[in-house]
C-alpha positions in Angstrom: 121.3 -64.6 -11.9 120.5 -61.0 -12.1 121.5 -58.5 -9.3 120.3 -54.8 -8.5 122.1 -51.7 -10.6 122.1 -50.0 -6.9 125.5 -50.6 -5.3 123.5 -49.9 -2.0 121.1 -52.9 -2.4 123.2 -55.5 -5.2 120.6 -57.7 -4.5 120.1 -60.7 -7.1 117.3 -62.5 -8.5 116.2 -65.0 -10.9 114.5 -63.0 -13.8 115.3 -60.2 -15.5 113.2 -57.3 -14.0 112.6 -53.4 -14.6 112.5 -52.7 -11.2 114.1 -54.5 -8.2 111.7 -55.7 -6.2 113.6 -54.5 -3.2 114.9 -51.1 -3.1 112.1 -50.4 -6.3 115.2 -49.3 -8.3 114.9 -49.1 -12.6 117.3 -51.7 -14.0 118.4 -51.3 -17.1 121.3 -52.3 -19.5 123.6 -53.1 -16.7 121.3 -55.2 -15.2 121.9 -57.7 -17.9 124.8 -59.9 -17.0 126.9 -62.3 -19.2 126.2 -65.7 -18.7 129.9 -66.3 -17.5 129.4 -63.9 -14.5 126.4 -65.4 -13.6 128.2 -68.8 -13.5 131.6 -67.3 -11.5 129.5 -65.6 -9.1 127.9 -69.3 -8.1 131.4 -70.8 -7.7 132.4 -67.9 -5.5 128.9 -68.3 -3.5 129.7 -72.6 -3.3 133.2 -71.9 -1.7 132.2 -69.3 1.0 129.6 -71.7 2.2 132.0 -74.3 1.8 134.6 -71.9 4.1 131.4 -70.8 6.4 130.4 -75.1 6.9 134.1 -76.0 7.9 134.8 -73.1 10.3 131.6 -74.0 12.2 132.7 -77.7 12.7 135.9 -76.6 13.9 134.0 -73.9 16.6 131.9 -76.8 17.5 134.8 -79.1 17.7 136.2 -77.0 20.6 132.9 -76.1 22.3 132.4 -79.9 22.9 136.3 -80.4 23.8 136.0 -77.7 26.3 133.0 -79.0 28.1 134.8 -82.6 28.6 137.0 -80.4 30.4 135.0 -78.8 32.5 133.1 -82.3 33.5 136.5 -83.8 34.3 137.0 -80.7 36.3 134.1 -81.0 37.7 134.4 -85.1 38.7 137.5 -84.2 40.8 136.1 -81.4 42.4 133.2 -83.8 43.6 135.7 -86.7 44.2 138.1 -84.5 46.3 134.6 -83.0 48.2 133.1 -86.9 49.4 137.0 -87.7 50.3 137.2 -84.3 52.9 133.5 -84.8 54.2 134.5 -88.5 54.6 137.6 -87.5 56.5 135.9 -84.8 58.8 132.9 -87.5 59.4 135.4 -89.8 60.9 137.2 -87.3 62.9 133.9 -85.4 63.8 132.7 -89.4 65.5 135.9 -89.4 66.8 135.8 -86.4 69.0 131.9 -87.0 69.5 133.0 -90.4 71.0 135.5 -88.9 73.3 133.5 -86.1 74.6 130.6 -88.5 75.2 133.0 -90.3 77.5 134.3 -87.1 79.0 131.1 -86.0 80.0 129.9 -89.5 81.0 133.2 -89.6 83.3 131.9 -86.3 84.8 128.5 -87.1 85.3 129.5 -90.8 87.3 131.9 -88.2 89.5 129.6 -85.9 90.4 126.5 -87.9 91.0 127.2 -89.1 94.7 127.2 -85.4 95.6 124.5 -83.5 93.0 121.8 -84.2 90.7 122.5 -84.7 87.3 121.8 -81.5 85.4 119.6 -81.3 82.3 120.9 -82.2 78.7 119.6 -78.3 78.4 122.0 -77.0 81.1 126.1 -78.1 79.9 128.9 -78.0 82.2 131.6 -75.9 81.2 133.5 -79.3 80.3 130.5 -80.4 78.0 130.5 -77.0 76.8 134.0 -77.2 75.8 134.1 -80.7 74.6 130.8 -79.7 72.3 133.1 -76.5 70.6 135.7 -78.6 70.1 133.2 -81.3 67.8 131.6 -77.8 66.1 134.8 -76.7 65.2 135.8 -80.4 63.5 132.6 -80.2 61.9 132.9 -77.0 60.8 129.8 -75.2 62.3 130.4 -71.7 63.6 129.2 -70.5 67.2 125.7 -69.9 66.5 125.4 -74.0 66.5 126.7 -74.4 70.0 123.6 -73.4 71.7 122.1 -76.2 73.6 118.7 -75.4 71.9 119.1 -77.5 68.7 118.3 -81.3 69.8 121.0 -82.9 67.2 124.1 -81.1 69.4 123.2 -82.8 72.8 125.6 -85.2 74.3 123.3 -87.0 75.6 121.2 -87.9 72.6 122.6 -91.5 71.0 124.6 -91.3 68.2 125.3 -94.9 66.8 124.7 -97.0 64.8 121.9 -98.7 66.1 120.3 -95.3 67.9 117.0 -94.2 66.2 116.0 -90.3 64.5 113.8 -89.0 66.6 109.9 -89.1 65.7 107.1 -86.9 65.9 104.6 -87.3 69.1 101.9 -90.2 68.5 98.5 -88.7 67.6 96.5 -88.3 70.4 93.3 -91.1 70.0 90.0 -90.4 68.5 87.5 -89.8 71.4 84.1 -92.1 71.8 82.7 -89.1 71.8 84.0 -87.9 68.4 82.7 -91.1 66.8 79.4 -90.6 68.1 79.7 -87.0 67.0 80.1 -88.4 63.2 77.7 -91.6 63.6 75.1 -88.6 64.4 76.2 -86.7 61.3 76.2 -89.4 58.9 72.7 -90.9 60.0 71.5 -87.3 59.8 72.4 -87.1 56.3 71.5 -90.3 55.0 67.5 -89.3 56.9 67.9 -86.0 54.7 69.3 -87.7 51.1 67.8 -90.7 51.4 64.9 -90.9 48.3 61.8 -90.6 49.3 59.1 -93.5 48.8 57.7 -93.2 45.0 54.3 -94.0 45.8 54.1 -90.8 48.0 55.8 -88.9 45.4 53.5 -89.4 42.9 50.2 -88.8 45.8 51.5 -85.6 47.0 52.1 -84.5 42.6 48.1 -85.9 42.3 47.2 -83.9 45.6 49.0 -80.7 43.7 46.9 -81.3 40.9 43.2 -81.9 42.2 43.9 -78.1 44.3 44.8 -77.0 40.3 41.5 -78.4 39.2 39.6 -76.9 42.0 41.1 -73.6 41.6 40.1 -73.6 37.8 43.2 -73.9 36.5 42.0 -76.9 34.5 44.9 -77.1 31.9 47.5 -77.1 34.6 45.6 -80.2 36.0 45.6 -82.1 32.5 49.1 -81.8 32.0 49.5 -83.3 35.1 47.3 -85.5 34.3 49.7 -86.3 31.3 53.2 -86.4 33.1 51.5 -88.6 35.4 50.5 -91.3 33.4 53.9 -91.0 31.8 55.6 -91.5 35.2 53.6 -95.3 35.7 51.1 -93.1 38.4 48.3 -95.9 39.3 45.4 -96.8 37.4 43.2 -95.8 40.8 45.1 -92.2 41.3 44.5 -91.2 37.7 40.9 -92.2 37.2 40.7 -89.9 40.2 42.4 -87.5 39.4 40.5 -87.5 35.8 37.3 -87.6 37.9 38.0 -84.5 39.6 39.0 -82.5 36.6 35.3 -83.7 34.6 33.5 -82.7 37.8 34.9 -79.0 37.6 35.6 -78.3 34.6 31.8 -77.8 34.1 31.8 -75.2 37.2 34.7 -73.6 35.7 33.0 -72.9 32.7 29.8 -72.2 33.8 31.7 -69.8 37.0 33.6 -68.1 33.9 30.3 -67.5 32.1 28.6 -66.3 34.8 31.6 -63.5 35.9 31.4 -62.8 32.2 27.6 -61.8 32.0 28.4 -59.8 35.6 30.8 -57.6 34.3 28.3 -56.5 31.8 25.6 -56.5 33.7 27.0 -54.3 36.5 28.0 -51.1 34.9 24.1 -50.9 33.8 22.9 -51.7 37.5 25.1 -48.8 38.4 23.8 -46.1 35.8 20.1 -47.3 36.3 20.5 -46.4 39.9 22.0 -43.2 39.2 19.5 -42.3 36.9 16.9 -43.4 39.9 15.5 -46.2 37.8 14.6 -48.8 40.4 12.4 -50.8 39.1 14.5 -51.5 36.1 17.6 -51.9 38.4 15.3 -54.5 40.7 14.1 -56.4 37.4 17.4 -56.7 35.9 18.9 -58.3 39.1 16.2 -60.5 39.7 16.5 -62.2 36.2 20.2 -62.5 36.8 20.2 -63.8 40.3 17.5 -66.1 38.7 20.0 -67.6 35.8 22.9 -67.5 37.7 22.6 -67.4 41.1 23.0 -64.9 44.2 26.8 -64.3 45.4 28.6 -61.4 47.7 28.1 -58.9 45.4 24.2 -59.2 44.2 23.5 -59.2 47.7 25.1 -56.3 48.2 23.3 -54.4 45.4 20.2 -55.7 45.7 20.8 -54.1 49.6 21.3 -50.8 47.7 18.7 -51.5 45.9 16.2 -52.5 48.7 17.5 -48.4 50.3 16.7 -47.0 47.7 13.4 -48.4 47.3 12.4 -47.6 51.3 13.6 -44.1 50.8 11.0 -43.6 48.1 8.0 -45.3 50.0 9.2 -43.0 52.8 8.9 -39.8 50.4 5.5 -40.9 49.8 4.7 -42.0 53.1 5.3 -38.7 54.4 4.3 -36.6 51.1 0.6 -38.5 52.6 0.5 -37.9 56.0 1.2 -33.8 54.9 -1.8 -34.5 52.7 -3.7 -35.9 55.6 -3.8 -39.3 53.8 -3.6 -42.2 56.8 -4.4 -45.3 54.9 -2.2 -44.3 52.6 0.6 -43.2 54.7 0.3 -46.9 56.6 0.3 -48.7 53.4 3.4 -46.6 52.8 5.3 -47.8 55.8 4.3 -51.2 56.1 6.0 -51.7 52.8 9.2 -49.9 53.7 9.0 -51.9 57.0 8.7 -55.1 55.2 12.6 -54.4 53.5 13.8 -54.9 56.7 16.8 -52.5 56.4 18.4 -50.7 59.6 19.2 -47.7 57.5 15.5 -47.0 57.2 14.3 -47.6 61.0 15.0 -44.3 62.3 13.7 -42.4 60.1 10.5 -44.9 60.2 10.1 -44.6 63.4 9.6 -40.7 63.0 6.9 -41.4 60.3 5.1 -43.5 62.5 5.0 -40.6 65.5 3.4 -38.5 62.8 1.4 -40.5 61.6 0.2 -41.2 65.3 -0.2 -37.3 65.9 -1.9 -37.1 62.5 -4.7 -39.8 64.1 -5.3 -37.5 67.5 -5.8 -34.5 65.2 -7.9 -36.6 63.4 -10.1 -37.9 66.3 -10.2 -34.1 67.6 -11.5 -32.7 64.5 -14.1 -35.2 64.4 -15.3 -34.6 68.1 -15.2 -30.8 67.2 -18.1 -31.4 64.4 -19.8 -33.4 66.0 -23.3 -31.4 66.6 -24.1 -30.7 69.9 -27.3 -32.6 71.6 -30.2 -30.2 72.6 -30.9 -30.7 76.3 -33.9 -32.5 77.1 -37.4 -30.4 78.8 -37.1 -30.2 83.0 -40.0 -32.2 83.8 -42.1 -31.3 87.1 -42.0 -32.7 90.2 -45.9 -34.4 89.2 -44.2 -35.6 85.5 -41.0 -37.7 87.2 -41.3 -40.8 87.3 -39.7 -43.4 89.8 -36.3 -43.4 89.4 -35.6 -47.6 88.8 -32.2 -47.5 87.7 -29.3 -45.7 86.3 -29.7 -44.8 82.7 -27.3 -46.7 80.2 -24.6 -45.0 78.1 -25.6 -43.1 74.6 -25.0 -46.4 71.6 -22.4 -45.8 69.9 -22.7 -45.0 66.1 -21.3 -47.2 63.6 -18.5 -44.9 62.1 -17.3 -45.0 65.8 -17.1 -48.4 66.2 -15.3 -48.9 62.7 -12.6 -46.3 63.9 -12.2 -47.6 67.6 -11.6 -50.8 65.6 -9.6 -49.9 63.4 -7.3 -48.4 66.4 -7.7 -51.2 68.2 -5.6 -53.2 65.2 -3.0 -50.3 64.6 -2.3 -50.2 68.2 -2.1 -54.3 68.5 0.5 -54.3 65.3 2.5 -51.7 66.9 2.6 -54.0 70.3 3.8 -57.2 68.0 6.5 -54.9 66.6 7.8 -53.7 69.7 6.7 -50.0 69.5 5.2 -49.4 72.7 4.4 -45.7 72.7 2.8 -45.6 69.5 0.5 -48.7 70.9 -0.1 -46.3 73.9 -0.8 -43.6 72.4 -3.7 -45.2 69.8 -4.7 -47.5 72.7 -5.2 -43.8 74.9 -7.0 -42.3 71.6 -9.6 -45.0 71.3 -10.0 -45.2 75.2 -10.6 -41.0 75.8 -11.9 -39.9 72.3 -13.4 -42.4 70.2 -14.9 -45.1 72.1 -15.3 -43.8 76.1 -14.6 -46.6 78.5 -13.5 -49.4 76.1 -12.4 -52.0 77.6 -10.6 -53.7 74.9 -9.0 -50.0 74.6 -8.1 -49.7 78.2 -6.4 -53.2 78.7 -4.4 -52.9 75.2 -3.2 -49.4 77.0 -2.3 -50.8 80.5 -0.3 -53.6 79.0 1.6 -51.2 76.4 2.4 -49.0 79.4 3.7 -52.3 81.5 5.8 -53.5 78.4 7.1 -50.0 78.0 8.7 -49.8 81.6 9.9 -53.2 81.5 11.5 -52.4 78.3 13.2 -49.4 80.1 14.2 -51.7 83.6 15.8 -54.2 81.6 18.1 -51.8 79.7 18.9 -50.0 82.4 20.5 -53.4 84.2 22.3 -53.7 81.1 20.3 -56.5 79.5 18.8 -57.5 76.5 15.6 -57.0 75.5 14.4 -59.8 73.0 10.9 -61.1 72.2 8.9 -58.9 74.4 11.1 -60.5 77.1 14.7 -59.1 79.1 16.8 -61.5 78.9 
């Protein structure tokens, strides 16, 4: 062995070091130790363990010897205990037995005269008969209140008396027990598993609203889990049936919202740029393809506006130029669109195109030349008077005209604008062709439509089809 050249740390180890591995100290010559030390400082080592071994038997020796004692101690302490609680048991029954028959001696006296009082309530006999058996017992004062059930007199205390027991539970109510039948019967309605044949309806219901909504791969994997859950051979095939018959709409639906999309933006900047025509061509060959919808109708509406507002612009661009038959063609075309946003103004092309005819008609009778008056004959040169003379003939570019008035005002009757028909039908009657009859009725029953028209909107009715209803 080799030990440490520190005095401080003399530590040994097995090799011969240059620095000692535990205080990190230089060994040098001392360090080296003769073979005889080494072997007397193991002999001196092998005895103090030897000395260390025997005086730690010895201390356990003693430790064990002394706790034998203290059991035996212990025993008798225990021993002497069970003998004194033994002895004070039997003198404890003893007094209990005699005050028992103290106070049963007092209670056979004194119950000719008085009731007998309640366990609760002692005489001062019991009381004192109870101290005594507390003070054998060895309970202190706080014990002799009559509260505590196991110090009355008058409980049993034998052999054969019973501990006292707990009150009975009261019973469980019929009510109670239909209380829980109703609960359990509810539950079992609520958890009990549903049939599997509606189960797998109500999934195949989900799926054919899938397939009609276009979600057509939802539906097929449906499909799928359906055929892997044992669904019937009738609910798949028709199931399968309904997702063939729309897949094909689908498509052709998501087809025809694609072409929309582009077709709309160039709708929009063709009427902006107040191409109609190409606007109206372009919808046409769409709503041909695919169809009409919401939305074409309501463009081909805005459409239809802006193509009466043009034949209105011309319209009244030729009645300022005087133009009639063109000014009629005009608004026969924007009266054919049928569109409520162009009958107002319509209506007040049509009064000028009526004040435009009278202007007309007076301009004409203002040219016309005036006839020469015929030579007063003499009294001699008259002949007989026979009979009234008939009316001048009318020429023929009269009759066209009071014709042609005759129509206007007819079509203005069928379209239930009574004072333009009265006005044409007055023109025809006064200027154009005197004393037409055709000219007179047509104004006399424009004039009786008119204020029938007016009596049946003032009762607050409807007038519809020439007729208040």
């Amino acid at each position: 062995m080799y030990r440490c050249v520190a005095e401080v740390c003399g530590k040994g180890f097995p090799r011969k070091v240059n620095f000692c591995p535990f205080c990190g100290t230089r060994q040098g010559a001392a360090a080296q130790a003769a073979p005889a030390g080494r072997w007397a400082d193991s002999g001196a080592a092998e005895a103090k363990a030897a000395a260390l071994a025997a005086a730690q038997a010895e201390a356990d020796a003693l430790a064990r010897a002394a706790e034998r004692a203290r059991a035996e101690e212990r025993s008798r302490a225990e021993d002497q205990a069970r003998e004194d609680q033994a002895k004070a048991d039997e003198q404890a029954r003893a007094a209990r037995a005699e005050a028992l028959a103290q106070a049963r001696n007092i209670a056979a006296a004194q119950s000719g005269t008085e009731s007998r009082q309640p366990p609760e309530q002692l005489t001062p006999e019991q009381q004192s008969a109870l101290e005594r058996l507390n003070k054998l017992k060895g309970i202190g004062k706080q014990a002799t209140a009559p509260s505590a059930p196991a110090a009355n007199p008058y409980q049993p205390q034998g052999n054969g008396a019973q501990p006292s027991r707990p009150p009975l539970r009261k019973p469980i109510s019929k009510s109670m027990w239909v209380s829980v039948a109703v609960v359990l019967g509810l539950i079992w309605f609520l958890a009990r598993p549903s049939d599997p044949a509606k189960k797998l309806q109500g999934r195949v219901d989900k799926a054919v609203a899938q397939a009609q909504d276009c979600n057509i791969d939802v539906a097929r994997n449906e499909y799928t889990s359906l055929k892997a859950d044992k669904a019937s051979a009738a609910q798949l095939k028709y199931l399968q049936d309904i997702i063939g018959a729309n897949a094909k709409k689908c498509d052709t639906r998501r087809h025809r919202a694609k072409a929309w999309s582009e077709l709309r933006p160039q709708l929009d900047s063709a009427l902006q740029n107040g191409s109609i025509d190409l606007a109206d061509r372009r919808l046409a060959a769409f709503v041909k393809a695919w169809g009409a919808d919401d939305e074409t109708r309501d463009i081909d509406g805005r459409i239809d506006v802006r193509k009466g507002e043009r034949l209105l612009n011309e319209a009244d661009a030729c009645i300022k130029r005087s133009d009639r038959s063109c000014a009629e063609a005009k608004l026969q075309a924007a009266e054919k669109l049928q569109r409520n946003e162009l009958k107002t103004r319509t209506e007040l092309l049509r009064e000028a195109l009526s004040d435009l005819l009278k202007r007309t008609v007076l301009d004409q009778r203002e040219a016309a030349p005036v006839p020469v008056p015929a030579p007063v004959a003499t009294p001699a040169q008259r002949a007989p008077q026979a009979a009234p003379a008939a009316q001048p003939a009318q020429t023929p570019q009269q009759s066209q005209q009071a014709r042609k008035l005759l129509t206007e005002a007819e079509r203005e009757l069928r379209q239930g604008n009574y004072k333009a028909a009265m006005d044409k039908a007055n023109i025809c009657a006064t200027m154009i062709d005197e004393g037409n009859r055709e000219c007179v009725a047509l104004k006399n029953r424009a004039e009786r439509m008119n204020r029938d028209l007016m009596n049946c909107v003032a009762a607050g009715r409807e007038w519809i089809d020439d007729r208040c209803q």
